[in-house]
N, C-alpha and C positions, 0 to 999 in steps of 0.2 A: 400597470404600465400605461402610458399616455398614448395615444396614436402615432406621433411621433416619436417617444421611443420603441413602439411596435414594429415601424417602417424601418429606424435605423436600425435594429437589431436583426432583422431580417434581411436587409442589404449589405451588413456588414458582416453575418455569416455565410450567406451564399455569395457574394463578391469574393470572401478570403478562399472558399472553399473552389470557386471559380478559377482563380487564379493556378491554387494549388493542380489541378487537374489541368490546364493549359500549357502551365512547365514541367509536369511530370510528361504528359505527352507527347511536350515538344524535345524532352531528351532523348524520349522512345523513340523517336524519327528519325535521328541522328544521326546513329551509328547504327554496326552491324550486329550488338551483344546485345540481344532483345532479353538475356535474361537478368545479366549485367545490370540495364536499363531498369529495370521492372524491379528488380529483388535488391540492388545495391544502388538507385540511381546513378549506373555507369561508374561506378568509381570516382565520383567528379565532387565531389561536395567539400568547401572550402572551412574553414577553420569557426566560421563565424556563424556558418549556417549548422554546424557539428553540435555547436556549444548550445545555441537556444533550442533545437533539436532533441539536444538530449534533455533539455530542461522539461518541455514540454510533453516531451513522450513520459518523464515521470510524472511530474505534479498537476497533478489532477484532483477531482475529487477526492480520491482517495488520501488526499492530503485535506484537502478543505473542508471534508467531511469526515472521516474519519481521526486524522491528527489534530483538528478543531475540537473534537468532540473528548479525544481523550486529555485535552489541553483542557476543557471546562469540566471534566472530572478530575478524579484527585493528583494526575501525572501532572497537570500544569504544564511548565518550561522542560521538565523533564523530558517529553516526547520528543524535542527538539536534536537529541542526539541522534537520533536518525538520519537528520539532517546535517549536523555538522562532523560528524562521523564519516559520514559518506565523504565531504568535500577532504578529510585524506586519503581515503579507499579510491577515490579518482583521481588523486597524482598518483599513488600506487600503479594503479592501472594504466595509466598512461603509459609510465618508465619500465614497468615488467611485463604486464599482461599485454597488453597490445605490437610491439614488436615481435613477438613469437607468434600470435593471433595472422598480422597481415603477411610477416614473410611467407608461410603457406598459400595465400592468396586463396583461402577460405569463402564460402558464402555463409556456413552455422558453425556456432558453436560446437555441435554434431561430429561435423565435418570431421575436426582438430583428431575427434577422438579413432577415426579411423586410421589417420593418420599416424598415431603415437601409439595405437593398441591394437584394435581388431573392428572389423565389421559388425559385430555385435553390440561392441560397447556403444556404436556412433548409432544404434538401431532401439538402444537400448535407452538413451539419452534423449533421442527422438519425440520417441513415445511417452515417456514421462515429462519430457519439455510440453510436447502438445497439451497435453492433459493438462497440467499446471496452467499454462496461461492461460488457454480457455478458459477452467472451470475455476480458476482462482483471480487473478487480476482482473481481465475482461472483464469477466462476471460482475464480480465489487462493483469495478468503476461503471458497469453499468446501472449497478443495484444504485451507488453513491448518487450518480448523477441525479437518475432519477426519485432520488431522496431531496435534492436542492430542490427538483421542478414540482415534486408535490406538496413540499413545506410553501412553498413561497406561489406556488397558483393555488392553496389549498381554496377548495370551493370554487374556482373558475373552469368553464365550458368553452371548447372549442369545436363549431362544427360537428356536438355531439359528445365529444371527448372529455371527461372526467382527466382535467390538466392536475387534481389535486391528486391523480391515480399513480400509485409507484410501479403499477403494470404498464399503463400508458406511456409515461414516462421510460420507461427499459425500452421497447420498444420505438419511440421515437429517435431515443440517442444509436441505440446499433444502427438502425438501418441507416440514418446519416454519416457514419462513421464506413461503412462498409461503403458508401457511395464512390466517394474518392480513393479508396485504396483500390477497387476493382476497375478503375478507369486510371489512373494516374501512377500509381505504383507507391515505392519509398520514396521518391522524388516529388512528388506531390505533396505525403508527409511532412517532408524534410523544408519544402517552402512554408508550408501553413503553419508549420512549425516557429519558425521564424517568428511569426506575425502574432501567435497567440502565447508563445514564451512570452513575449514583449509585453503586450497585452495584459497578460496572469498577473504578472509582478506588479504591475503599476493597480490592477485594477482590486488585486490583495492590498496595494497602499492607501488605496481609495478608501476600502473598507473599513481598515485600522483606522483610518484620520478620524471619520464619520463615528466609529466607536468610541475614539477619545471625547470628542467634541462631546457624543450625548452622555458621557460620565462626568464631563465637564457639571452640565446642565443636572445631572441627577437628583434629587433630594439626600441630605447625607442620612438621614433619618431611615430611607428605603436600601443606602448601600450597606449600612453596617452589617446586617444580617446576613449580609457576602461575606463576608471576611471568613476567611480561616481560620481553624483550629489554633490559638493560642497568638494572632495578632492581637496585639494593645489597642489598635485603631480606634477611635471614639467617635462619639458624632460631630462634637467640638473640632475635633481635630481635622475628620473628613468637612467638615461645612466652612477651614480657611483657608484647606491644601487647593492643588489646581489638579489638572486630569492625570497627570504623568505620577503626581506626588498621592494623588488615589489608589492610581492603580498600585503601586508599590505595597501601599499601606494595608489594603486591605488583602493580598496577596501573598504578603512577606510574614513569614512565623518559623518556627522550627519545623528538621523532618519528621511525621508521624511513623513512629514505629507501627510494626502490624501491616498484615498486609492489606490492597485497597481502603487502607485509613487515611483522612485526607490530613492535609497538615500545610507546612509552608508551602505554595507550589513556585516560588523563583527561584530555587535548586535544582541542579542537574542531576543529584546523586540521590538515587531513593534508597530504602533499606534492601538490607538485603533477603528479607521476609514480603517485599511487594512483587506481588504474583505475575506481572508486566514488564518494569525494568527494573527488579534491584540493581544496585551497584556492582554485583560480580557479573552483568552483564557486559556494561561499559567495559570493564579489560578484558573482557574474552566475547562471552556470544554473540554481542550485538555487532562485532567485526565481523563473523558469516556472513549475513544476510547482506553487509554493505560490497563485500570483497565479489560475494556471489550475483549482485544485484548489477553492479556497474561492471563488473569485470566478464562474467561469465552468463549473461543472461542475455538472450537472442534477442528482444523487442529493442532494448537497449543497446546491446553493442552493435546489432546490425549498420546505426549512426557511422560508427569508427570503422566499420569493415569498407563505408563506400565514402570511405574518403579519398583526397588526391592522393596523399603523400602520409607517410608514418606522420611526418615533422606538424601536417595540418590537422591530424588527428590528434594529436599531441597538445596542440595549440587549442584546440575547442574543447579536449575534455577537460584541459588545467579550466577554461573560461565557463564552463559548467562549474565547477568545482568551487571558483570563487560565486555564482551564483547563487548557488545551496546555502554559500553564509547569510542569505538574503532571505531567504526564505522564510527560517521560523518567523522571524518580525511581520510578515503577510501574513500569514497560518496560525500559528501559535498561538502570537499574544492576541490577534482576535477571537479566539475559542475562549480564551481565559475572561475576555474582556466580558463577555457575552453571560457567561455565567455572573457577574457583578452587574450587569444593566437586568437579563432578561430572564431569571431565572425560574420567576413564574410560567412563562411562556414554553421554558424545557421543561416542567412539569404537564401543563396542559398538553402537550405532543404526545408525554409519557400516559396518560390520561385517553389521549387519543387510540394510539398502540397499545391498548392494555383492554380494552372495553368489550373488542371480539370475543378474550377467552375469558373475561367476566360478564358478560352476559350470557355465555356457553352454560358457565360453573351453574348460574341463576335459573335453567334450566333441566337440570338436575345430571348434566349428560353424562356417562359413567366412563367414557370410552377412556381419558388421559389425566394423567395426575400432573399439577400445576406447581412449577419452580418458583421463584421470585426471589429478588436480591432483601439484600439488607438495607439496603436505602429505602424500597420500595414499604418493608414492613415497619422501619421508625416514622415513614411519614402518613402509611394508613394501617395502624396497627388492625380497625377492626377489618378490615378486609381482610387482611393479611391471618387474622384469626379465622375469618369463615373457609379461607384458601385453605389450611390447616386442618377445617373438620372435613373440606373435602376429602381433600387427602387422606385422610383415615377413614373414609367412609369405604373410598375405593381400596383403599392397601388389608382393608381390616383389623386397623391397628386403634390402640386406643393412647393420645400420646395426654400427658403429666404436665398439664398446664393451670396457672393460675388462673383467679377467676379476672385479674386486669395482668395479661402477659406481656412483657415488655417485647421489644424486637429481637432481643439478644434469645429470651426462650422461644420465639417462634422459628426463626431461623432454627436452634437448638433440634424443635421438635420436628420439622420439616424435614431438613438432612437426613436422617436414616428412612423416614416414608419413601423418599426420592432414590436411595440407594435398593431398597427393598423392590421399588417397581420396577427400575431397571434390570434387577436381579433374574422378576419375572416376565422382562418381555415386555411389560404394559407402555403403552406410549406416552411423551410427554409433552404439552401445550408448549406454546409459547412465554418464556421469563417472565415474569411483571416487572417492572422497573420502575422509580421512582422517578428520574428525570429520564427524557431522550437524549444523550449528550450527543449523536449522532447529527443531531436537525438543528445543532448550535447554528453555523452557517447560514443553514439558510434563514433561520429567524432572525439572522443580524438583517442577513439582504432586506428581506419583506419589511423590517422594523426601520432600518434606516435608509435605506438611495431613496432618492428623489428624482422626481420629472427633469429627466434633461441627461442624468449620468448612468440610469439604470439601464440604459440600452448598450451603454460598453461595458461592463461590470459583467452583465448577464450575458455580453455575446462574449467575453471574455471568460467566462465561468465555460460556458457550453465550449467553444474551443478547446478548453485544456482537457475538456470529458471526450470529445471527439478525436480531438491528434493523440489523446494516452490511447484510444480503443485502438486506432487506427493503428497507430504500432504496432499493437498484440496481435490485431488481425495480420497485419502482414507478417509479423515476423513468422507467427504460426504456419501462416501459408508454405513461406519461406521453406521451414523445414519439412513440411509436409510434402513439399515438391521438391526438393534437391534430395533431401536425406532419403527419403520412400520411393515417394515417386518415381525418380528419375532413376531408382538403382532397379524397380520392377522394369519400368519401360526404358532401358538401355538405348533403345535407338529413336527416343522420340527428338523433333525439332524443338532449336528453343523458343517458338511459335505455338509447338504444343505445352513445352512447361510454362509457360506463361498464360496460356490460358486454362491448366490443369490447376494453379496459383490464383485463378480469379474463382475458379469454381470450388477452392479450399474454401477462398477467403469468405464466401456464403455458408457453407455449411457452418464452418466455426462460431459467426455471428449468429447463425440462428442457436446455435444450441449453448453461447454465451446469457443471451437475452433468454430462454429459456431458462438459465441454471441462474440468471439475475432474482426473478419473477420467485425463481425458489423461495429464494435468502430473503426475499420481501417478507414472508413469512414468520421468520423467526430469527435472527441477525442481531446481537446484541449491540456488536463494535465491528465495521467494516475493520477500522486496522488493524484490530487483532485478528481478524481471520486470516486477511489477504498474508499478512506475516506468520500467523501458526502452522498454516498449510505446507508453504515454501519450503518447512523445516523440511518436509517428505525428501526432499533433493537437494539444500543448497548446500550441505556440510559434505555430503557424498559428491558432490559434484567439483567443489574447492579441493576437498583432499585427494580426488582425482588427476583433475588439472597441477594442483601444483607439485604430485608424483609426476606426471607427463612434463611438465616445464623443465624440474631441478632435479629429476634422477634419470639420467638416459637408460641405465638397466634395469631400470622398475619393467616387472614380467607382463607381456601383453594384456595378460585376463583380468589385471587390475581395473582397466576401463570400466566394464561391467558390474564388477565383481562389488568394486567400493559403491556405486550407484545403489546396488540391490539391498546390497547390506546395509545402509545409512537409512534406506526406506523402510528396512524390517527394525532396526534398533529403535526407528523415532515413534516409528507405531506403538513396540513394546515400551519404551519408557512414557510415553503420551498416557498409554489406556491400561498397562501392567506393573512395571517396574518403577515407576516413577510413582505412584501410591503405595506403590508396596513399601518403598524408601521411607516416602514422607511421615507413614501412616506407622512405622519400626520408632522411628527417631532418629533417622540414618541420613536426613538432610537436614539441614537449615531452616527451612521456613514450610508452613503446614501444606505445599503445595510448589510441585517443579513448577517453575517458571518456563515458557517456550523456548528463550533463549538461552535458562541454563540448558536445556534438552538437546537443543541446538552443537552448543561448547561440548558436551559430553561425544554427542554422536561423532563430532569431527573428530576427537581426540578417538575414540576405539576404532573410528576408522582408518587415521593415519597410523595409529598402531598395527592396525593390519594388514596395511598397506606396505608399512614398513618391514615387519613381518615375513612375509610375501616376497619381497624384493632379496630378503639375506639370504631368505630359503631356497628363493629359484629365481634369483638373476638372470639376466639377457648373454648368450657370450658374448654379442659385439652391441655394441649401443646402438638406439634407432635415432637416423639419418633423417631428417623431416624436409620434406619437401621445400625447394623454394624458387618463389616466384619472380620474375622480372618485370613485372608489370607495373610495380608499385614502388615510388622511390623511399629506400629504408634508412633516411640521414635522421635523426636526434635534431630535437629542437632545443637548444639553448635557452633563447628566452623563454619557452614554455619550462622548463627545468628551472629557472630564476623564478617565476611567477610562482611555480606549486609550491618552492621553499614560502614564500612569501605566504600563501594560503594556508599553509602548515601552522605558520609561525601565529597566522590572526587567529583560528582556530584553535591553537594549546591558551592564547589567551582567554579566549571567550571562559575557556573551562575554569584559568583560575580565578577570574571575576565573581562567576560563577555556581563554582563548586558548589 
């Protein structure tokens, strides 16, 4: 960075973030619902400030680094449903989930559940909401963030500071993020919000343009060796196309069968043997996490609970919604792109990240035996051989290898070492990997902005790490004070819950950034974590809620009951039953997928559920609270807009396909 993008990148995060605490406060002053103010910004938030809001509270790093990274490994475009999935799971939400949400006049999602079941279920919901977002989102985007600031300071000091540190880095991002939510509240959020949604997109377009431009430039000679399994692409052919007619080419092939086999990646539909998104996700799994994400998930809906009006909420999440169509072309196609310009450079990271537990091995240390992918063994086989005799050094196996063994028998011979130590307890290093696809991003950043643009890009990057945390923090506070808190201490002021909500929102961050620092350690793919985890709750939580929505005599203990059980099924099919499956011949592909895990657990829950309800019905239906506070008219043109959103989204798919 130049001195002048150092000054504007510092003025222009502390001025947004300045801002943001000045309106958050000044709503706090206002009236007399200090808690209202603090946890929902008053109920006051207009349609426009909901939409970039909710944008910004999602995409973050966790998008830039983690859906970049699975976009420059073999998913490609695929990843992108995530995204375009969601912009219908948010007209959903708008039209069903949301009018039942505000007529309660709710602060958590929690809350709902005490309402329509019992005090346990809303206790019980609580607790595993806490858990979840601290130790799962927070955490990432903290881990992520701090993955852009060490790739792209790698080897730069500040005042001491090792800027290329992913510990340093964790730390600098929470405690900025925890700044303004402990002084300013959601309303603070909800402004900054605004400003670095705005921001994100333009400054994801910055990046894509800058990557077209240098594939423009590329030699076709260095790109062919990009290309995909089974493009025709030549070098001829690359050295008369232009950037767009590049990127196509060396990208565009058939889908590889098998799972993590790479293949075309400008398809949405993978096989139904890829271990990430096959295809039987898109009609079933991959609709949990979106229904649960935007509909039933506190960092995120808390936006829609402090708004004016249903009809305003209505309004900005349809405007969310067409935004998300926006998205993969910022995120996506740059992760893709990155892998065709710089894929040297994702090895050297890989290379970087790999070197701790190979200079470990090189010192004979006996304590863990050492994993590593298949990419990582076709591109250093002898390594990947010496990892091998470790390994049977430590397990006391002798494994049946050639004297020049391909990747396919190392892997081969690895896998049962790897199951054997586990069997006994023994611990295991860190993965070897062949590329980092994680640190695509940020080696776009470092590789391409220039003096004059990198100081919006990167206060743009840093905002959308800061407003995602900042959400998790509050929201978390949120339930930790209304739901807990406030039901211990029945008679405190909302003077005191508000400042019981400031002293959450520290503990949480410290022991996010903690659980960050972890995952520096060993973290293969932010996005699959932050989404495999989720699984613990979001199918028990949906088939919950939507017993609570659409069956008045569903029996009270369902709250609870589906919560515990969706926790104990995912566990068992994660680490028991879902190998047992695979490993019979009693699935499809050599390994469940998260999101079939996902599909299964919603469906034996709502059988349960269902279940439950015929056995022992309510005798009279539950009557749900409702409030005056909040006007409950349907917004028309938001209903015309989401058809419309609907309608661009089934295209994308058939383009697509």
């Amino acid at each position: 960075m130049s001195t002048l993008d150092l000054i504007l990148f510092v003025v222009a995060v502390v001025g947004v973030i300045a801002m943001g605490i000045r309106m958050g406060r000044r709503e706090a002053t206002a009236g007399g619902d200090e808690t209202g103010d603090y946890f929902l910004a008053g109920r006051g938030l207009s349609w426009w400030l909901i939409g970039f809001s909710l944008i910004a509270a999602n995409i973050s790093t966790e998008q830039f680094v983690g859906m970049s990274g699975q976009a420059a490994d073999w998913l490609g475009l695929a990843i992108a449903s995530y995204e375009w999935l969601s912009a219908i799971a948010l007209v959903v939400v708008a039209f069903v989930f949301l009018p039942r949400l505000l007529r309660c006049g709710i602060y958590t999602i929690p809350e709902f559940l005490e309402y329509r079941f019992s005090r346990l279920s809303r206790i019980v919901m609580a607790l595993l909401s806490m858990a979840v977002i601290v130790g799962v989102p927070s955490a990432s985007v903290i881990y992520s963030g701090a993955k852009v600031i060490s790739v792209f300071f790698h080897g730069a000091t500040v005042a001491g500071v090792d800027l290329g540190s992913v510990q340093a880095g964790c730390w600098i991002i929470g405690l900025a993020a925890a700044v303004y939510v402990l002084v300013g509240g959601l309303k603070a959020c909800a402004w900054t919000d605004l400003v670095w949604g705005s921001a994100l997109i333009v400054g994801g377009a910055i990046v894509m343009w800058l990557a077209f431009s240098a594939l423009a430039e590329m030699p076709a000679r260095d790109l062919v060796a990009t290309k995909v399994a089974g493009s025709p692409a030549t070098i001829e052919q690359l050295e008369s196309a232009g950037p767009l007619q590049r990127f196509l080419m060396l990208n565009q092939g058939p889908v590889a069968e098998g799972p993590n086999l790479s293949g075309g990646k400008l398809h949405l539909v993978r096989p139904k043997s890829d271990s990430d998104l096959p295809w039987t996700a898109l009609v079933f799994g991959l609709w949990i996490p979106c229904f649960f994400y935007w509909g039933l998930n506190q960092y995120v809906v808390q936006r829609t609970l402090g708004s004016k009006s249903l009809a305003e909420g209505q309004k900005g999440i349809v405007l969310a919604a067409g935004l998300k169509l926006l998205i993969p072309f910022v995120v996506v196609v740059p992760g893709m792109l990155c892998f065709n310009l710089y894929r040297n450079d994702l090895r050297g990271q890989a290379d970087l990240r790999n070197a701790p537990v190979l200079e470990l091995m090189q010192t004979g240390n006996p304590s863990s035996v050492i994993p590593f992918t298949a990419e990582f063994a076709g591109l250093q086989t002898a390594t990947a051989a010496q990892v091998v005799a470790h390994n049977a050094r430590l397990t006391g196996t002798s494994p049946s290898l050639t004297r020049a063994p391909t990747a396919a028998e190392l892997m081969a011979a690895n896998t049962p070492m790897l199951e054997a130590a586990a069997a006994r307890g023994m611990p295991s290093s860190q993965r070897l990997v062949g590329h980092d696809y994680d640190s695509a991003f940020g080696i776009l950043l470092r590789r391409l902005l220039k003096p004059g643009i990198t100081w919006f890009v990167l206060a743009a990057m840093f905002g959308a790490v800061v407003s995602s945390l900042a959400a998790m923090l509050n929201s978390a506070s949120t339930i930790a004070t209304m739901d807990l808190y406030a039901a211990v201490r029945k008679s405190a002021s909302q003077r005191e819950l508000v400042g019981a909500g400031r002293v959450f929102v520290g503990i949480f961050v410290l022991i996010a950034i903690m659980a960050a620092v972890v995952l520096a350690d060993g973290l293969q793919s932010v996005f699959r974590y932050i989404q495999e985890f989720q699984g613990f709750i979001s199918p028990g939580v949906l088939a919950v809620f939507l017993f609570g929505f659409l069956v008045p005599r569903a029996p009270r203990f369902l709250g609870w009951f589906g919560i515990l059980l969706n926790a104990v099924l995912y566990a068992a099919f994660t680490w028991w039953l879902g190998p047992i499956l695979c490993g019979a011949g009693l699935w499809w592909a050599p390994q469940m997928s998260f999101l079939d895990r996902m599909g299964v657990c919603f469906l034996l829950v709502s059988a349960a559920c269902a279940a439950a309800t015929v056995l022992y019905p309510l005798a009279e239906p539950v009557r749900m609270p409702v409030t005056g506070r909040i006007p409950l008219i349907h917004s028309r043109p938001a209903m015309w807009c989401g058809f419309v959103v609907i309608g661009l989204t089934l295209l994308l798919y058939i383009v697509l396909w």
